[in-house]
N, C-alpha and C positions, 0 to 999 in steps of 0.2 A: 129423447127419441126412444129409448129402450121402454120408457113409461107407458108411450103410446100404444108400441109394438105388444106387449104387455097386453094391455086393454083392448086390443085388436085381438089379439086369443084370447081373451075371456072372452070378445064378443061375440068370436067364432061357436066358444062350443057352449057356453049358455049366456046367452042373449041380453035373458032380463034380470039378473046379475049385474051384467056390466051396464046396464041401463039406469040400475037401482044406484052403481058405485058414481056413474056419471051426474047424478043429481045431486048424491050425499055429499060427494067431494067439497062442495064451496061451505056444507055448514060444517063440516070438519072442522075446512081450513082456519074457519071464523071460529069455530072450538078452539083453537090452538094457538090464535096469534097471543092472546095474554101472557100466553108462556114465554112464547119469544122473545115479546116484549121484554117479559122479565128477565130472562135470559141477557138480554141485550144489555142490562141496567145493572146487574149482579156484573159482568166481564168489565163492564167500566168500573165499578166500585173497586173488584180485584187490580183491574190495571192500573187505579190510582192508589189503594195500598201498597200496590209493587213498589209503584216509585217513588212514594215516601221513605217505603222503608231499606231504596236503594240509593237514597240523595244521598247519604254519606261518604258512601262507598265509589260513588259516582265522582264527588265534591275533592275527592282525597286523590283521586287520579288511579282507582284499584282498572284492572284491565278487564275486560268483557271475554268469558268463556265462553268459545261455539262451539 
């Protein structure tokens, strides 16, 4: 919502600006999914190093710190 509100003041005070950012947006977006992707795929690799290298500790009965 705040995004929108946002884009509504740019449209207010220069127009074809927000007109320009309303078309670019989706090839952004598609700029940027590969990151995320990767992104997405690096947290799983990390999350499963974690818990390899907390099965022992796990295995042995050590207690969980929060």
């Amino acid at each position: 919502m705040l995004t929108f509100l946002l884009w509504l003041l740019l449209l207010f005070c220069c127009w074809p600006l927000a007109l320009l950012a309303l078309v670019l947006y989706p090839f952004v977006w598609l700029l940027l999914l590969p990151f995320r992707i990767l992104g997405i795929a690096v947290d799983g690799v990390l999350g499963l190093l974690r818990g390899v290298v907390l099965l022992p500790a796990r295995a042995l009965g050590a207690v969980r710190s929060r």
